[in-house]
C-alpha positions as CSV (number, residue, x, y, z in Angstrom):
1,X,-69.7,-27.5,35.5
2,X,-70.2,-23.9,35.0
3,X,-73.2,-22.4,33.9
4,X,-75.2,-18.8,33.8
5,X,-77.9,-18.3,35.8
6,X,-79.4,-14.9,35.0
7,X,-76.3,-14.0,34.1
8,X,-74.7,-14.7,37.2
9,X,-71.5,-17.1,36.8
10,X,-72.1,-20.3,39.1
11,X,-70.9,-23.8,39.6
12,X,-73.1,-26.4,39.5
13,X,-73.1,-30.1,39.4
14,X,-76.4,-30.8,38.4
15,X,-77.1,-32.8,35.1
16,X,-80.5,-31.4,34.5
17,X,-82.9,-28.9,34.7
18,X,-85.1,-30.6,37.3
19,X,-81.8,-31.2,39.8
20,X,-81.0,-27.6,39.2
21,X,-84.1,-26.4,40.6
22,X,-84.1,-29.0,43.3
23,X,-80.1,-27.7,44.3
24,X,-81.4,-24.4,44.4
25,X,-84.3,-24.8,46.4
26,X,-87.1,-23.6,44.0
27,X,-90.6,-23.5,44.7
28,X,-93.1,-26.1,43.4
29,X,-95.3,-23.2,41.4
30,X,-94.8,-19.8,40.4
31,X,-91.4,-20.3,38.6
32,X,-90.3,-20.9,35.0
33,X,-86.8,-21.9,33.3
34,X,-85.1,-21.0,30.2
35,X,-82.7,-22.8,28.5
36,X,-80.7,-20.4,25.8
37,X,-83.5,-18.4,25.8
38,X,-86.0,-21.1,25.2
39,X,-88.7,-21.5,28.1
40,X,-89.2,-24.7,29.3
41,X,-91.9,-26.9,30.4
42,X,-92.2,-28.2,33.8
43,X,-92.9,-31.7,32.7
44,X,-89.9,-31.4,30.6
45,X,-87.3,-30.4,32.8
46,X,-86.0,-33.5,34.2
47,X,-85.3,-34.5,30.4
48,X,-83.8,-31.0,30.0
49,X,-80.0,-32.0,30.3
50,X,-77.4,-29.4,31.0
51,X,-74.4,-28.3,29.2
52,X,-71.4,-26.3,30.3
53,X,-71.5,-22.8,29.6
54,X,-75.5,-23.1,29.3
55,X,-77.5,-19.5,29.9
56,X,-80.1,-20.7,32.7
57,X,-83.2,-17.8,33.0
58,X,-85.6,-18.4,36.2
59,X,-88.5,-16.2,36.5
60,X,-90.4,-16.2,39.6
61,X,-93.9,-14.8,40.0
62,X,-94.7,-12.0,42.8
63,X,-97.8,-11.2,44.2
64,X,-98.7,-7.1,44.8
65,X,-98.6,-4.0,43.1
């Protein structure tokens, strides 16, 4: 299916939010998910089911100044 991720276009053929952030790669801490502009809880993501078409919004924390 295709969804955004930060507004980037990509193909993806994960069913939720969890496999999405395990088929990218994403670090245990320091990142939070959106859904359609709604954030997400970590403890909800594998629950979080994805949709075609859905707006994805990671945020990753970075250290300095």
């Amino acid at each position: 299916m295709n969804i955004y991720i930060n507004n980037k276009e990509t193909e993806t053929k994960s069913a939720t939010l969890a496999e999405l952030a395990a088929e990218l790669g994403l670090p245990e801490k320091g990142v939070a998910m959106a859904v359609q502009q709604n954030m997400i809880q970590r403890t909800a993501w594998a629950e979080t089911k994805l949709s075609e078409g859905a707006n994805i919004l990671i945020i990753k924390a970075a250290c300095g100044g």
